[in-house]
C-alpha positions in Angstrom: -13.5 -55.5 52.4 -15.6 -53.8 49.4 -18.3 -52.4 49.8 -19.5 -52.8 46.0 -18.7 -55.3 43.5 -17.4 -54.6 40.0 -19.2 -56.9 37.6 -16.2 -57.0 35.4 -12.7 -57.8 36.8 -9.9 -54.4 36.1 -8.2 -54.7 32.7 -4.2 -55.2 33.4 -1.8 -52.7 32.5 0.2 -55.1 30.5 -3.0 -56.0 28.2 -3.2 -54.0 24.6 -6.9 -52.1 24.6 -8.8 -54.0 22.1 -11.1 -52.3 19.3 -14.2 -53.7 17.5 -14.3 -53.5 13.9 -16.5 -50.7 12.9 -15.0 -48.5 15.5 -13.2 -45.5 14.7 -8.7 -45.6 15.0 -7.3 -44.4 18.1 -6.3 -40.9 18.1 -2.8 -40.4 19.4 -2.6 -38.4 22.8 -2.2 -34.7 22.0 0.6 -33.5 24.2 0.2 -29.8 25.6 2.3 -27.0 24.6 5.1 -26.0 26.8 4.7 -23.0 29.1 6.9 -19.9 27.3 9.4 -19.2 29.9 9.7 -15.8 29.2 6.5 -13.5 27.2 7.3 -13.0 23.6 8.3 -9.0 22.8 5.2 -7.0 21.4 6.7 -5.9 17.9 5.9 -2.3 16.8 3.7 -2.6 13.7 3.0 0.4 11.8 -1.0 0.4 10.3 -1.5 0.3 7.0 -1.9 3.6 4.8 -4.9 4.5 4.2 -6.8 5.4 1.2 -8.7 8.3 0.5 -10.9 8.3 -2.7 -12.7 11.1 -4.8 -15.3 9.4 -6.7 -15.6 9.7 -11.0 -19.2 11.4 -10.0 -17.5 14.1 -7.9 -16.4 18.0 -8.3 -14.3 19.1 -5.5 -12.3 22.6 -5.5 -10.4 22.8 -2.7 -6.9 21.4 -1.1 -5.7 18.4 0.0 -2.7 18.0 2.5 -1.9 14.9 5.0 -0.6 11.8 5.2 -1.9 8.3 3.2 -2.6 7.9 -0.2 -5.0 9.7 -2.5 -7.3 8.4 -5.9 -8.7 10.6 -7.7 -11.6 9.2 -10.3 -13.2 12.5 -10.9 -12.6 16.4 -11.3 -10.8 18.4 -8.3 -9.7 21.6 -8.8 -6.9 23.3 -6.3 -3.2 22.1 -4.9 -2.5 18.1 -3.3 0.3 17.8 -1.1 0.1 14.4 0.6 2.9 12.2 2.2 1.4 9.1 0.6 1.3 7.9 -3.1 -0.9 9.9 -5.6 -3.3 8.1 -7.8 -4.9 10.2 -10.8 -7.3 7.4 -12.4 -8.1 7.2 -16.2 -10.9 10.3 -16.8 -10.0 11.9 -13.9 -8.8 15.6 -13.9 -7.0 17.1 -11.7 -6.1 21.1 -11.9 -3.3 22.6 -9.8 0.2 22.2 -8.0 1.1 18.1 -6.8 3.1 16.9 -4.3 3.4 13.2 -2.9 5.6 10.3 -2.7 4.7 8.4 -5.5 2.6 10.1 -8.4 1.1 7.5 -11.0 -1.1 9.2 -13.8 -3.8 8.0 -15.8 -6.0 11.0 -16.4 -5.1 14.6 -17.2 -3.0 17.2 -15.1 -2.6 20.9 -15.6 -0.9 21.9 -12.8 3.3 21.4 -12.0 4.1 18.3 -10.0 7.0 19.8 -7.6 8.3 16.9 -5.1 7.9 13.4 -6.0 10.4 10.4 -5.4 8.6 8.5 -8.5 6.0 9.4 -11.4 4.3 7.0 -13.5 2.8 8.4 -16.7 0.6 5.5 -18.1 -0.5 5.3 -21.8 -3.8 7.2 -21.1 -1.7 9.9 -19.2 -1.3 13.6 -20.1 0.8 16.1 -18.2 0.6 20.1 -19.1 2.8 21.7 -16.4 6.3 21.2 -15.1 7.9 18.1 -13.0 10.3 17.3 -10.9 10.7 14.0 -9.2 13.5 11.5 -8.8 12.5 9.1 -11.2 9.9 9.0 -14.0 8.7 6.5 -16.0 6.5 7.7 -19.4 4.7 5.0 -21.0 3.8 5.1 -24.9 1.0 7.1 -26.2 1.1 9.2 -22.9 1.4 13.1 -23.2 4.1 15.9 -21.6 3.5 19.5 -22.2 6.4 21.2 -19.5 9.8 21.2 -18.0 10.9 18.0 -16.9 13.7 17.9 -14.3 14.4 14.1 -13.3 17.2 12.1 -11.4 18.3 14.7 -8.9 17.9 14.3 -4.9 16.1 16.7 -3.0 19.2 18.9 -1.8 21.0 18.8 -5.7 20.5 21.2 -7.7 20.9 20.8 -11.5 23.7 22.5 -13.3 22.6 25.9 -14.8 23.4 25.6 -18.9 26.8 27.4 -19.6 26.3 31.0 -21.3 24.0 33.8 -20.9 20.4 34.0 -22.4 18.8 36.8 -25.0 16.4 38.5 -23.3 
């Protein structure tokens, strides 16, 4: 015995749910994602290198040493040893002794570039000082005023040229 009465007699299981025309299509059941049996491994992931910049508008005389990468836009006077890429922009000028990872030059250097897996002279660039790096890559219309050692790993030494000088 019921207490209530429905005013519309239970739909049967067997009978397909019926739609009225301007009604919207039946979204398919969304079925939930299975529980991961065991938590996925946190993977190590090493933060992106930052970059430090020195502004066309600036004058700095000083040194810079650490790790990341460096631009410089404007003038800087004084030695940059970084374990990141080197960026001398187009303008820029950069007096003293380099050493990075990757040096690619635009503006003007007078100063020896010591250690560098990779230097880029671009078309604008001009070098007056020594180099040595494992690779280098000169561009037309740049300009080298120096010593140029290239090709050779960190621990080989270049061979010495046969005979004695005139001193």
């Amino acid at each position: 015995m019921a207490i209530w009465k429905d005013p519309a007699p239970a739909a049967k299981a067997s009978e397909p749910a019926r739609f009225e025309l301007g009604s919207p299509e039946p979204q398919p059941a969304i079925e939930p994602a299975p529980a991961p049996s065991a938590p996925a491994p946190i993977r190590a992931v090493e933060p992106a290198a930052r970059e430090s910049v020195i502004a066309a508008d600036l004058q700095i005389e000083g040194k810079i040493e650490g790790a990341g990468h460096v631009r410089i836009a404007g003038k800087f006077k004084g030695d940059i040893k970084v374990q990141g890429n080197l960026t001398i922009d187009q303008g820029a000028k950069v007096s003293g002794g380099v050493s990075a990872n990757k040096v690619a030059l635009a503006g003007e250097l007078d100063g020896n570039i010591t250690s560098a897996q990779q230097v880029d002279v671009l078309p604008s660039g001009a070098i007056n000082g020594d180099l040595k790096a494992g690779s280098l890559t000169v561009a037309a219309g740049s300009r080298i005023c120096g010593h140029v050692e290239c090709g050779w790993g960190k621990d080989e030494k270049p061979a010495k040229p046969e005979g004695g000088s005139a001193a």
